[in-house]
C-alpha positions in Angstrom: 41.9 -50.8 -161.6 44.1 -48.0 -159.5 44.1 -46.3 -163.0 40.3 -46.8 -163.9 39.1 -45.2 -160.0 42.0 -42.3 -160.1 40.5 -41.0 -163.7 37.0 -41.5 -162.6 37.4 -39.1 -159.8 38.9 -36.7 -161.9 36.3 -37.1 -164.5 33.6 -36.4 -162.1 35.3 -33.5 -160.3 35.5 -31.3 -163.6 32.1 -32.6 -164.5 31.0 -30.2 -161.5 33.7 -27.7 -161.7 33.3 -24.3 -162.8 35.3 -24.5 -166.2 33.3 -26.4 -168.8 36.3 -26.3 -170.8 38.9 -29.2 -169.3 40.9 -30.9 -172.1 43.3 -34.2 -171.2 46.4 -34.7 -172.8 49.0 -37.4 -173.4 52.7 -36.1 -173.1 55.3 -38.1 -174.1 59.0 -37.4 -172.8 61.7 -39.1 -174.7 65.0 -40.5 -173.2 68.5 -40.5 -174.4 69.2 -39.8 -178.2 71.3 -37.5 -180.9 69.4 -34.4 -179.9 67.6 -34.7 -182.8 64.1 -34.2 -182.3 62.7 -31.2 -183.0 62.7 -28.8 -179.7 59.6 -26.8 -179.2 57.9 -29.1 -181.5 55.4 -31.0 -179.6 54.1 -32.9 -183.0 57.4 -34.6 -183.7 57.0 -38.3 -182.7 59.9 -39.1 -184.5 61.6 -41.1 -181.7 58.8 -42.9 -181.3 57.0 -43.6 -184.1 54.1 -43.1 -186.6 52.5 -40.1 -185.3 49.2 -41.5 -186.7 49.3 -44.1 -184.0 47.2 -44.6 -180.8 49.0 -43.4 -177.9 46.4 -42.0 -176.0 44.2 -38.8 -175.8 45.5 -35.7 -177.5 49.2 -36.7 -177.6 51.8 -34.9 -177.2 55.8 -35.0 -177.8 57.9 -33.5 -175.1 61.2 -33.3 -177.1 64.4 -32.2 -175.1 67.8 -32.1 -176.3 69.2 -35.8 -175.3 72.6 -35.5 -175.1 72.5 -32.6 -172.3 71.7 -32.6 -168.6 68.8 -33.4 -167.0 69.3 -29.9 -165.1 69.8 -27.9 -168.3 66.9 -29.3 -170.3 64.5 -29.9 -167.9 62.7 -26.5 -168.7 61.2 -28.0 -172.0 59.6 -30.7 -169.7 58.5 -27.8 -167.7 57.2 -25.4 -170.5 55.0 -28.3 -171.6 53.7 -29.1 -168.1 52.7 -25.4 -167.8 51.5 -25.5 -171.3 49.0 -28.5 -171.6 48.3 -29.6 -167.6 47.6 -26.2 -165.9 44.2 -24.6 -165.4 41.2 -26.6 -166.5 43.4 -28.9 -168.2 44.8 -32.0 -166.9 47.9 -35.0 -168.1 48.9 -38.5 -169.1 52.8 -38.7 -169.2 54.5 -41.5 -170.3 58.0 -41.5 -170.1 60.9 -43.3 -171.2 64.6 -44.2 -170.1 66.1 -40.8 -169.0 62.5 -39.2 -169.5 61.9 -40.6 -166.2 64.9 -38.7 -164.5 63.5 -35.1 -166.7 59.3 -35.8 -165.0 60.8 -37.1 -161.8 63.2 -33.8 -161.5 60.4 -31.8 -162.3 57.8 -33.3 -160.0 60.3 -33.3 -157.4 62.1 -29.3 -157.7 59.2 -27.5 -159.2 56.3 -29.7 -158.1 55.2 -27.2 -155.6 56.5 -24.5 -157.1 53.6 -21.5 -158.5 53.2 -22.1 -162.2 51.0 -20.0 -164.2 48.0 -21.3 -165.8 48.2 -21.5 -169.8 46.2 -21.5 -172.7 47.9 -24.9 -174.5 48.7 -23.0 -177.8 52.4 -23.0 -177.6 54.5 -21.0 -179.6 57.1 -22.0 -182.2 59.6 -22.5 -178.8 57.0 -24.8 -177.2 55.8 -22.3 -174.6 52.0 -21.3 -173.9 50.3 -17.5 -173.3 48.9 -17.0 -169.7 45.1 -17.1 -169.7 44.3 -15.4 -166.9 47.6 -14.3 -164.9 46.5 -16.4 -161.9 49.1 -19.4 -160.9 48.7 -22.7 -159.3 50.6 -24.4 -157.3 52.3 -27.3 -159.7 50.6 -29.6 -162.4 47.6 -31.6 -162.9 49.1 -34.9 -163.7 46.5 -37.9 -163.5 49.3 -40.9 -163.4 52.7 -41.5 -164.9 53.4 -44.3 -167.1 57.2 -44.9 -167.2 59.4 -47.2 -169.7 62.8 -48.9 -169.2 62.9 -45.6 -166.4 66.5 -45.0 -165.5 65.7 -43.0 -162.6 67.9 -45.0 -161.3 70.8 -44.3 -163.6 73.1 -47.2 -165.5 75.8 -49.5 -164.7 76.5 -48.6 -169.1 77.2 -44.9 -168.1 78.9 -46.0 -164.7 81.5 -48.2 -167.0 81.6 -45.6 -169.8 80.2 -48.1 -172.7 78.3 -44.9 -173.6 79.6 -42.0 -175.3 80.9 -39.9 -172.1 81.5 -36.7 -174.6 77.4 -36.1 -174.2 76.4 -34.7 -170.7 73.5 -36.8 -170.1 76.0 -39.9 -169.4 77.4 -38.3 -166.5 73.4 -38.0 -165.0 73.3 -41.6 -165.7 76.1 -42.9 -163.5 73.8 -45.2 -160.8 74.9 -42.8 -157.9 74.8 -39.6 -159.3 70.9 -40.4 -161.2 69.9 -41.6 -157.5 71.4 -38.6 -155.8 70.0 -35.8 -158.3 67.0 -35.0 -156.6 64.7 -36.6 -154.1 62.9 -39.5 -155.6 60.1 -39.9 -152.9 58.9 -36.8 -154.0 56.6 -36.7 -156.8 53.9 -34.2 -155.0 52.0 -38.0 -154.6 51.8 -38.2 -158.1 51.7 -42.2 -159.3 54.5 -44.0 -161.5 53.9 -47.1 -163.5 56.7 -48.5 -164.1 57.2 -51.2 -167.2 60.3 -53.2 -167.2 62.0 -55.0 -170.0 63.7 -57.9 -169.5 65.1 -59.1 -172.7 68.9 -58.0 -172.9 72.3 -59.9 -173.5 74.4 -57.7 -175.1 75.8 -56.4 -171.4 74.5 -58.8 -169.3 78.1 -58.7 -167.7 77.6 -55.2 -166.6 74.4 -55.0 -165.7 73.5 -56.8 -162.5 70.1 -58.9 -162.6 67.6 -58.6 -165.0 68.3 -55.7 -167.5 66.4 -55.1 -171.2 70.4 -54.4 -172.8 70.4 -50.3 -171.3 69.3 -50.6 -168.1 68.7 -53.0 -165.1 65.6 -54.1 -162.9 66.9 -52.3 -159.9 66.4 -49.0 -162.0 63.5 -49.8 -164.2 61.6 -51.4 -160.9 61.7 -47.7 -158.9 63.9 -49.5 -156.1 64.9 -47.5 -153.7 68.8 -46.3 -152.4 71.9 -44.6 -153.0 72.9 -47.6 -155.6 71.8 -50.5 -157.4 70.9 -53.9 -156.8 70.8 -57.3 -158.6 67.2 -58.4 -159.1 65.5 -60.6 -161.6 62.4 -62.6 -162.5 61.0 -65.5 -160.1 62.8 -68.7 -159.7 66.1 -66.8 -161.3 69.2 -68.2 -158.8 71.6 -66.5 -159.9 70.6 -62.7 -158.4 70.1 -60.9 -155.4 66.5 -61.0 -155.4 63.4 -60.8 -157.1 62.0 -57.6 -158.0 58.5 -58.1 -156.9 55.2 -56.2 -159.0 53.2 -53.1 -157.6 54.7 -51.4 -154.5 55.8 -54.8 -152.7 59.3 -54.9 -151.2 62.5 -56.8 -153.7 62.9 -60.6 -152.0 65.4 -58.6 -150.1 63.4 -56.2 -148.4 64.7 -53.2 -150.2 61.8 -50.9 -151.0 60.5 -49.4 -154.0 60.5 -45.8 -153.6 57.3 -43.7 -152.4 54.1 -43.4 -155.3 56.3 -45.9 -157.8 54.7 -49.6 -158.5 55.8 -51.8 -161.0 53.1 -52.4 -163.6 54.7 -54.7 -166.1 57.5 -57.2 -165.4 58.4 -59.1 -168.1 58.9 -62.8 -166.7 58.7 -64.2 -170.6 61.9 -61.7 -171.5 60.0 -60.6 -174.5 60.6 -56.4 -174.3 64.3 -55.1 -174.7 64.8 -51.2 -174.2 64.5 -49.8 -178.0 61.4 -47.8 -179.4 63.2 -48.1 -182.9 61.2 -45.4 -184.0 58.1 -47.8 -184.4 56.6 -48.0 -180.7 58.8 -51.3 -180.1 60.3 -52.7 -177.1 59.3 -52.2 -173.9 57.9 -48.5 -174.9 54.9 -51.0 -176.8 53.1 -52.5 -173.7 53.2 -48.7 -172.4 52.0 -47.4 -175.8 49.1 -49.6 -175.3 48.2 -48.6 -172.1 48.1 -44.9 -172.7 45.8 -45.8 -175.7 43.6 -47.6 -172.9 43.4 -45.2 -170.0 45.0 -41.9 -171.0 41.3 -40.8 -172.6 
């Protein structure tokens, strides 16, 4: 419903706006892989899936290097924000895993910042022409839809059980992912957070609930320097429940600012993996893009 009021506002606003020529889009922002999605390339839904599927309007892939920093590849995210959600034109994002750490470090470093308003016709590098040489301050961004987010890093990178020879994994240690940037600050734009429930491969390292990558504490937007254990309802064996939209954990710890959790999956049906066909827990957000993002 929060969705459904947000874009009909907006809807109306550009009805009476000056610029009859407001286009939406749908970017998607990848998390951790090989680095081998095609940079620049905002038609390359490789690490998602068919290209051909629904995914919402005008959809677009944000691929970033994912082995690297959030800090040194976060100016893709950026050249497609500028691109596709300045001017007349406004954004869906979806994001997923370590995407949530590139839009979060965005919104909260450059989401004030002056950004120039472009035509969305991005060269072979993925960056848009100027229209008019006027700025704006930050993005339009209607909502952010986030997947398995590991905003709040992972006990995997914290115990090296990922490849610590690619520089993303140090961003994903739980303290240093928490610590990177402010994450109350996302110029009060919304994040929907979906989180998977169905892991067992590491359920030793992970505390609570987890979908096999990362834990409820990091895909629930919960607040603080570190982690927590949280599960599912009527689970006895955790620190607390990780309750839906902005409520508190059982344990009073807070979500932080503009995050909710949309999807908590109490049947354990979603692990963390796209698999290249729109699986896992990127599916249920995959279908709500298709649903709102229009």
């Amino acid at each position: 419903m929060k969705k459904l009021f947000s874009t009909a506002i907006i809807a109306a606003t550009a009805l009476v706006g000056a610029e009859a020529s407001a286009t939406n889009y749908s970017l998607w922002i990848h998390g951790r892989n090989g680095g081998s999605t095609q940079r620049g390339n905002y038609a390359d839904f490789s690490y998602w899936g068919s290209s051909t599927t629904a995914a919402g309007v005008n959809k677009k892939a944000v691929n970033w290097n994912g082995t690297q920093k959030i800090s040194v590849e976060n100016f893709r995210v950026r050249d497609a924000l500028d691109c596709f959600c300045t001017g007349a034109n406004w954004c869906y994002i979806a994001a997923h895993s370590a995407g949530d750490l590139q839009i979060g470090y965005a919104l909260s470093l450059y989401g004030t910042s002056a950004r120039y308003k472009k035509n969305a016709v991005p060269n072979s590098s993925g960056v848009c022409g100027n229209t008019d040489g006027t700025t704006q301050t930050g993005w339009n961004i209607k909502w952010v839809d986030v997947a398995s987010g590991a905003g709040g890093g992972s006990e995997l990178a914290d115990h090296g059980d990922w490849a610590m020879s690619e520089p993303l994994v140090s961003d994903l240690v739980t303290t240093t992912a928490r610590a990177m940037y402010n994450h109350n600050t996302t110029t009060a734009k919304w994040f929907y957070h979906f989180a998977g429930s169905k892991g067992t491969a590491y359920s030793g390292i992970l505390p609570g609930q987890d979908d096999e990558a990362v834990a409820y504490h990091s895909t629930g937007g919960v607040s603080g320097s570190s982690g927590g254990s949280y599960c599912n309802p009527g689970d006895l064996f955790c620190g607390g429940t990780l309750n839906t939209g902005t409520s508190a954990c059982s344990d009073g710890r807070a979500k932080w600012s503009y995050h909710t959790v949309e999807l908590r999956d109490d049947g354990e049906a979603y692990n963390h993996y796209s698999n290249g066909t729109w699986g896992g827990i990127v599916g249920p957000v995959r279908a709500d893009m298709a649903t709102y993002a229009y």
